[in-house]
Structures are given as structure tokens and as C-alpha cells.
Residue frames as qw, qx, qy, qz and C-alpha x, y, z in Angstrom:
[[0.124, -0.704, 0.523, -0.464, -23.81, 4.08, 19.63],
 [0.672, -0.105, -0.719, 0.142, -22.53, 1.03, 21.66],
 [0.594, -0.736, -0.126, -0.301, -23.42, 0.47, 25.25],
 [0.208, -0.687, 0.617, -0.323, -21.35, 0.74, 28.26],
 [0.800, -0.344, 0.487, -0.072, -21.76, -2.99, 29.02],
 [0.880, 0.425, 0.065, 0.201, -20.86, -4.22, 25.42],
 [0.198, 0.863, -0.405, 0.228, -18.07, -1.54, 25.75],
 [0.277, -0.650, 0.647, -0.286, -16.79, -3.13, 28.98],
 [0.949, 0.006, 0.316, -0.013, -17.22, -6.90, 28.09],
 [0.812, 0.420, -0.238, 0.329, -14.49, -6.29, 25.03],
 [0.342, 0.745, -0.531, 0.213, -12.54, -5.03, 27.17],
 [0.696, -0.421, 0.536, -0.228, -12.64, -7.77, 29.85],
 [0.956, -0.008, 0.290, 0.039, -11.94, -10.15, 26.82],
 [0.515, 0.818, -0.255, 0.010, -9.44, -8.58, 25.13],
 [0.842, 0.071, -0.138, 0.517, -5.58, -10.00, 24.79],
 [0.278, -0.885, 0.189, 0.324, -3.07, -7.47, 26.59],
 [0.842, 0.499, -0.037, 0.203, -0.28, -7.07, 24.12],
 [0.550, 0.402, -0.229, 0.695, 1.54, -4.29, 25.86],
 [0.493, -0.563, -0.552, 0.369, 1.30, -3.39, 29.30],
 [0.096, -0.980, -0.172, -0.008, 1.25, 0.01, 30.42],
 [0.529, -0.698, 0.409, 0.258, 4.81, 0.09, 31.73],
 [0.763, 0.015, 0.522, 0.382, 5.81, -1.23, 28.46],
 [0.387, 0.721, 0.209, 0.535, 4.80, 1.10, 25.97],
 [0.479, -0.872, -0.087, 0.045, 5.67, 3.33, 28.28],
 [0.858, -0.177, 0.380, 0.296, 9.08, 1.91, 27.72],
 [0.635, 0.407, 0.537, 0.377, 9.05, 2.43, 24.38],
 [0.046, -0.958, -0.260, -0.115, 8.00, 5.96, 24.55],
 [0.236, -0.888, 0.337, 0.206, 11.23, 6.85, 26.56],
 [0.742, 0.338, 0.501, 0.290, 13.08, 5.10, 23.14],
 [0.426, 0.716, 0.415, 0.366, 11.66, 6.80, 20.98],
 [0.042, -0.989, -0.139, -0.017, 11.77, 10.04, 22.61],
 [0.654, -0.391, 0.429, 0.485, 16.21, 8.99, 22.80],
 [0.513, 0.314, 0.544, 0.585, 16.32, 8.20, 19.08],
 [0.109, 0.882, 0.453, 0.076, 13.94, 11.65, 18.51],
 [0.410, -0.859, 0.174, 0.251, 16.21, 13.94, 21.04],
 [0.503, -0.319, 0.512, 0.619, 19.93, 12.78, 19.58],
 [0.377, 0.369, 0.560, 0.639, 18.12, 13.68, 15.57],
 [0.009, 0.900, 0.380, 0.215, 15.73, 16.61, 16.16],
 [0.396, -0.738, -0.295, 0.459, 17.28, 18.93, 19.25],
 [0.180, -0.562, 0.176, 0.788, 19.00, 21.68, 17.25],
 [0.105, 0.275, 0.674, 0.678, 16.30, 21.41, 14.13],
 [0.117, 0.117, 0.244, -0.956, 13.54, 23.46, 15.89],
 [0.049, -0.289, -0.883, -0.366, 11.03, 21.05, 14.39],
 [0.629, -0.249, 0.024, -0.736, 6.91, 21.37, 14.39],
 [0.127, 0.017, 0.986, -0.102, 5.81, 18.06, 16.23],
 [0.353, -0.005, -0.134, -0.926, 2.77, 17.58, 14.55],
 [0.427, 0.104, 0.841, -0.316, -0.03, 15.06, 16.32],
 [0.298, -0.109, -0.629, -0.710, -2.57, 13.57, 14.17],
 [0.539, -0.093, 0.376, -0.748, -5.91, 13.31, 15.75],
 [0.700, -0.623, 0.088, -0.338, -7.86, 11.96, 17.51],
 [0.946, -0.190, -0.225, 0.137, -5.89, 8.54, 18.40],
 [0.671, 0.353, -0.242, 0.606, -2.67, 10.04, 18.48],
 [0.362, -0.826, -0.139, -0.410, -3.68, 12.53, 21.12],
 [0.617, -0.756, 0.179, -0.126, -2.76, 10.67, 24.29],
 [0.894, -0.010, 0.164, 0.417, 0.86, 9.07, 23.34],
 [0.339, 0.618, -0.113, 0.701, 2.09, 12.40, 21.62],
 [0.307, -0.858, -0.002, -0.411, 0.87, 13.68, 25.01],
 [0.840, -0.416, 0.271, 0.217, 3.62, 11.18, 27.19],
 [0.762, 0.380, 0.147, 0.503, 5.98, 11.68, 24.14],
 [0.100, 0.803, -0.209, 0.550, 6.31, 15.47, 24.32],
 [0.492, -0.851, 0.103, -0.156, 7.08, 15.57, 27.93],
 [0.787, -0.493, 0.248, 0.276, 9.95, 13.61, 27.37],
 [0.557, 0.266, 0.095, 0.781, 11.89, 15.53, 24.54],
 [0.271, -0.868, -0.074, 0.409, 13.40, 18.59, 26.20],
 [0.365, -0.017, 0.293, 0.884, 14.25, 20.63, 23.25],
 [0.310, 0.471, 0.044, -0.825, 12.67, 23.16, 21.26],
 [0.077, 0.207, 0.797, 0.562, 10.17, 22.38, 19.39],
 [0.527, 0.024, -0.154, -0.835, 6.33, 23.69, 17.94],
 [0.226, 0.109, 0.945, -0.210, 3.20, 21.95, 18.52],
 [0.418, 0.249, -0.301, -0.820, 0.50, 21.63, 15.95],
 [0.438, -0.072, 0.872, -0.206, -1.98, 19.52, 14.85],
 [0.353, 0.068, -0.510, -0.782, -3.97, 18.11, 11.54],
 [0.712, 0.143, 0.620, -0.299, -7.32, 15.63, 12.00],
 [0.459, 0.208, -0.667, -0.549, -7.12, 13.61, 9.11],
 [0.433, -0.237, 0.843, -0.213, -8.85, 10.11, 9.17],
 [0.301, 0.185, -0.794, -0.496, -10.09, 6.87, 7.55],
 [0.221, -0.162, -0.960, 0.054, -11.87, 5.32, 10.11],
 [0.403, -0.309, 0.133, -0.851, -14.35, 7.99, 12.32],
 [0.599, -0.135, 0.683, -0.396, -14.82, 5.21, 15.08],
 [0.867, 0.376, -0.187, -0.268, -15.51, 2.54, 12.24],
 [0.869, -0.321, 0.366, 0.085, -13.33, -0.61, 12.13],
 [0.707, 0.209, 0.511, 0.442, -12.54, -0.62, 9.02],
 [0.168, 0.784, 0.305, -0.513, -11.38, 2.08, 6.80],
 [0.488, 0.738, 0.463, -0.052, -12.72, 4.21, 4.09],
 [0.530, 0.549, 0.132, 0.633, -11.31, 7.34, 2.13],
 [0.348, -0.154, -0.250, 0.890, -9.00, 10.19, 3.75],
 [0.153, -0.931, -0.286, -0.168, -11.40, 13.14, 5.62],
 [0.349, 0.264, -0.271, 0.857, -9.57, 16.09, 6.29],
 [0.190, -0.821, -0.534, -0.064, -10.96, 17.70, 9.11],
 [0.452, -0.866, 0.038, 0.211, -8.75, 19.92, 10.88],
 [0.662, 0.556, -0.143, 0.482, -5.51, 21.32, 8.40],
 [0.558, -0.526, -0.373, 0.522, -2.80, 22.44, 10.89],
 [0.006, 0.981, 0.192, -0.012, -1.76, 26.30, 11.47],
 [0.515, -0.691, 0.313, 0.399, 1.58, 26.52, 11.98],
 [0.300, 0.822, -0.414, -0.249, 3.66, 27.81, 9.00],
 [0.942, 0.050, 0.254, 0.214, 5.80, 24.66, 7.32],
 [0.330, 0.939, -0.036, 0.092, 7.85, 26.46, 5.42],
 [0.328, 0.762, -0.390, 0.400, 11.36, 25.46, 5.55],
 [0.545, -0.459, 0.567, -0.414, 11.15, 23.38, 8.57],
 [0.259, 0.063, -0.963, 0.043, 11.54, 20.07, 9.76],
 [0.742, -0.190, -0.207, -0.608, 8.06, 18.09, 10.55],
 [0.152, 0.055, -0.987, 0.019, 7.59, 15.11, 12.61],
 [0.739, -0.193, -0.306, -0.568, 4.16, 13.85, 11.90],
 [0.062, 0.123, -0.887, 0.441, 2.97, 11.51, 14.94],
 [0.654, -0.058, -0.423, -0.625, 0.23, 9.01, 14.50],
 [0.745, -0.380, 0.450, -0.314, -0.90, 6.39, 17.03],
 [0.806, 0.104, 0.580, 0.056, -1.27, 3.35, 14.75],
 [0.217, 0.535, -0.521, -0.629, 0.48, 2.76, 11.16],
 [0.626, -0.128, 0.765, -0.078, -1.24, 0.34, 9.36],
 [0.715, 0.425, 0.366, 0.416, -1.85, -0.18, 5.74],
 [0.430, -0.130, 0.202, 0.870, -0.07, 3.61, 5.37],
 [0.153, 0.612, 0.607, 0.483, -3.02, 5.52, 3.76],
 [0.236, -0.962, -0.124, -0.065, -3.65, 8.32, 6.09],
 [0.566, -0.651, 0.158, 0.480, 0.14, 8.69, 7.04],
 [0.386, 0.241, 0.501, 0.736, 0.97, 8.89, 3.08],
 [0.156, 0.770, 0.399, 0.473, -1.64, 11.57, 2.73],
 [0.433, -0.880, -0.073, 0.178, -0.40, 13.59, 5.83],
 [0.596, -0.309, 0.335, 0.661, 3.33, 13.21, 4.39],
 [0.170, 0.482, 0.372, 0.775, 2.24, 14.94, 0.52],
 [0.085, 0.932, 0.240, 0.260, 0.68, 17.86, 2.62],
 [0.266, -0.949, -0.046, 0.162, 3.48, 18.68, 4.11],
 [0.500, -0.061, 0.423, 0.753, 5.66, 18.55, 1.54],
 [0.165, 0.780, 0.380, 0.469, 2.94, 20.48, -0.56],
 [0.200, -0.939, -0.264, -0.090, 3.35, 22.82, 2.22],
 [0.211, 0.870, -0.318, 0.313, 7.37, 23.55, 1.80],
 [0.877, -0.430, 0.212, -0.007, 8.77, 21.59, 4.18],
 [0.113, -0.723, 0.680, -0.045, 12.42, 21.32, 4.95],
 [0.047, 0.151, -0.987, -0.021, 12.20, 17.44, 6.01],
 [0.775, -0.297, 0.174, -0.530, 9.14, 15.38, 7.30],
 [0.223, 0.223, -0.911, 0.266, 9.96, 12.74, 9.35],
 [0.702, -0.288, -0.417, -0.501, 7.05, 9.75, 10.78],
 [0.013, -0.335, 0.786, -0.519, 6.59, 8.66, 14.02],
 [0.721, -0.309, -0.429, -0.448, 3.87, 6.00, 14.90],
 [0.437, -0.539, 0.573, -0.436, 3.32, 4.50, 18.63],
 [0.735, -0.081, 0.673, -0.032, 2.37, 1.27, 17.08],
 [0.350, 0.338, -0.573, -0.659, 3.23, -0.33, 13.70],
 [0.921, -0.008, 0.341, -0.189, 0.95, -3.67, 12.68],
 [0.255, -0.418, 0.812, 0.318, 2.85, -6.39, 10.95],
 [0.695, 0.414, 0.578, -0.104, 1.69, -7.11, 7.70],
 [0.368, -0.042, 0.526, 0.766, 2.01, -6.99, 4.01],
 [0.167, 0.881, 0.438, 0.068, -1.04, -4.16, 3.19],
 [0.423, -0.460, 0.199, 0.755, 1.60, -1.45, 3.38],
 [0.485, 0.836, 0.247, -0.072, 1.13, 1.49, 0.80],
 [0.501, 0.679, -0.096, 0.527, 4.58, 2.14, 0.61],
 [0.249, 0.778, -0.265, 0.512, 5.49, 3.75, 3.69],
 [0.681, -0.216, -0.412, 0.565, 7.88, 3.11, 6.56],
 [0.219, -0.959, 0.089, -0.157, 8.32, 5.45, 9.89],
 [0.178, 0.794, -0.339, 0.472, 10.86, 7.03, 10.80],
 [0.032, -0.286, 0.770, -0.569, 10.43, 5.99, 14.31],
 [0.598, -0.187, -0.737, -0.253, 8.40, 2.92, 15.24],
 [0.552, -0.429, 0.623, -0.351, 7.47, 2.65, 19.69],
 [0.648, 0.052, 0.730, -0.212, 5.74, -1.23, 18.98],
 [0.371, 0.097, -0.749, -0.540, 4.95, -3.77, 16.48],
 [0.596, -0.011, 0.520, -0.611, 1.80, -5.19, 16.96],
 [0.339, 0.132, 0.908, 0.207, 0.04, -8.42, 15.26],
 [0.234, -0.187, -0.406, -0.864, -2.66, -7.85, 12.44],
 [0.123, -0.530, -0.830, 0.123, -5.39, -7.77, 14.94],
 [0.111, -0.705, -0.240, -0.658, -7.81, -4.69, 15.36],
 [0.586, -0.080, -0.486, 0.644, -6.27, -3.07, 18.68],
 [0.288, -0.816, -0.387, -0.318, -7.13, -0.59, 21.39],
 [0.521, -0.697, -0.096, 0.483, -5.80, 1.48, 24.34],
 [0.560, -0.196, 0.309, 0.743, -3.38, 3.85, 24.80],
 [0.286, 0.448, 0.024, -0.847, -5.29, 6.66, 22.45],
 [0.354, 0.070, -0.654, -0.665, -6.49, 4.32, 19.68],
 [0.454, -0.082, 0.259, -0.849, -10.10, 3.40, 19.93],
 [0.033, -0.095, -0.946, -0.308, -12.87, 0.88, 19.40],
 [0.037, -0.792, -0.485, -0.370, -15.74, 2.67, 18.03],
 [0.220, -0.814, -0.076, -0.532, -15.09, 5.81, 19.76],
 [0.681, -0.666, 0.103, -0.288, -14.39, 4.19, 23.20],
 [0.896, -0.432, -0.103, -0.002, -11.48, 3.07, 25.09],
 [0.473, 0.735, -0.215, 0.437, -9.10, 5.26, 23.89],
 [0.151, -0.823, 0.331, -0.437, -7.85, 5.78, 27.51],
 [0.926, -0.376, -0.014, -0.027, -7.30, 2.47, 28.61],
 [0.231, -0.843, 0.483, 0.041, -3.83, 2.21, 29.66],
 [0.581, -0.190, 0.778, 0.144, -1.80, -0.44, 27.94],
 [0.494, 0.192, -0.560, -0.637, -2.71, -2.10, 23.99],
 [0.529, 0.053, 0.793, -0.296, -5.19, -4.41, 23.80],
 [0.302, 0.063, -0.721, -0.620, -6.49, -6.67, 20.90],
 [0.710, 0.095, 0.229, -0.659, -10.34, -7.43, 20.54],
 [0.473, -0.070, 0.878, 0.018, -10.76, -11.05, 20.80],
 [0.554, 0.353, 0.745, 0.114, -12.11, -12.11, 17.30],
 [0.368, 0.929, -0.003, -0.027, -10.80, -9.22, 15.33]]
């Protein structure tokens, strides 16, 4: 477990990439582009845990249609920097069947956990599924897949705020931030 001072030194050195008021920005975007394709498909919005938590939570409030809320915990990283092979923890509840999906992840980067979230809900009958990430990184690790809807591009640095974490911790800082020497 890291201490609170090591916690709060990265974040005194981190780089701001995107200010609060920016992604923020972005968010009421996306949530355009979302509204004018979803509003009369009754979709499931489905968050992916943990990171994705507090952005889906500013997202939903701004699409005023109908839609279901569900969630699945998949992950690669479990407060680790680097990651490993897809854990399922949490499979969601809501019927798929014949519906439209938009799966909504914090951070898309090499595509491995958003590819394995996209085959279960096709395994699970799905109408469409459609991807929505709050940040995408720029790079060529890509497994293949592209979202749907993108808020940010971000640089290939190892990045924080906003719901996505470092080890465990700063998921709430407001804004993105990259850890200086990562």
C-alpha cells in the first residue's frame, strides 16, 4: 500500500493535461453525439468499473433520454501500472437481449479489456454494442479496436484523475493528470 505523502508528491508533480472544465467540455460532446444516435433506442448504458465510475457518473446526467443502467467489473490492471490478463469480477444483470449496449470505459488503451467486454455482449444477444471511452491514448499498441465515441486523446503516458487511478488512489482528482516519469 502506498503512503499518503508519496500519494500526494505525484500528484504535486504531475503534468495537467486536461483541466477540469475541459473534460468537462468534452463530456457535454459526447453526451450531443450520444443523444442525436441513442434517444429512441432505449439502450443499457453499461459502466465498466472501477475507473469508469466517476465520468459515466457526469455523462449520464447529461443524456435525457431513456435509457438502463448496468454495470460489468472487468479489469487488467487491479491498481497495478501495468497490465496483465482480463479478471472478470462483476458480469452485469440486465438482460442484453435484443438491445442496443453502450459499453463506457474511462481509458482505452491497447484495447484488451474493451475487446473482451464487446464479445460478451455480443455472446449475450445484443442488438448493437456501441464504445464509449473518456480518454483514448495515442499510440500504435491497439488490439484492433476503435470507440464509438472518444471525450480526449491523451499522450502515451500513464495518467490519472477524473476516475482513473494510480495504484488505487487519485481517482477523484478533478482534471487528467500524467505521472511525471511514466
Amino acid at each position: 500500500m502506498m503512503q499518503a505523502e508519496d500519494v500526494k508528491q505525484v500528484l504535486k508533480e504531475a503534468d495537467c493535461l486536461y483541466t477540469q472544465a475541459e473534460v468537462e467540455q468534452q463530456l457535454d460532446r459526447m453526451a450531443r453525439e450520444i443523444t442525436a444516435r441513442h434517444e429512441n433506442s432505449n439502450p443499457i448504458f453499461l459502466c465498466v468499473m472501477t475507473g469508469a465510475v466517476v465520468p459515466a457518473g457526469h455523462l449520464l446526467t447529461r443524456l435525457n433520454f431513456p435509457l438502463e443502467l448496468d454495470y460489468i467489473h472487468a479489469t487488467r490492471y487491479a491498481g497495478a501500472t501495468t497490465g496483465g490478463k482480463v479478471t472478470w469480477e462483476t458480469e452485469a444483470t440486465i438482460s442484453f437481449q435484443d438491445r442496443d449496449i453502450i459499453v463506457f470505459d474511462d481509458i482505452l488503451d491497447e484495447g484488451v479489456t474493451l475487446a473482451a467486454i464487446v464479445d460478451y455482449c455480443r455472446q449475450q444477444g445484443v442488438r448493437n454494442v456501441f464504445t464509449a471511452v473518456l480518454v483514448e491514448k495515442r499510440h500504435n499498441r491497439k488490439q484492433g479496436i476503435k470507440a464509438d465515441y472518444v471525450g480526449l486523446e491523451i499522450v502515451d503516458r500513464y495518467v490519472f484523475g477524473y476516475g482513473m487511478d494510480y495504484h488505487g488512489y487519485l481517482r477523484n482528482v478533478p482534471g487528467i493528470y500524467a505521472v511525471k516519469g511514466l
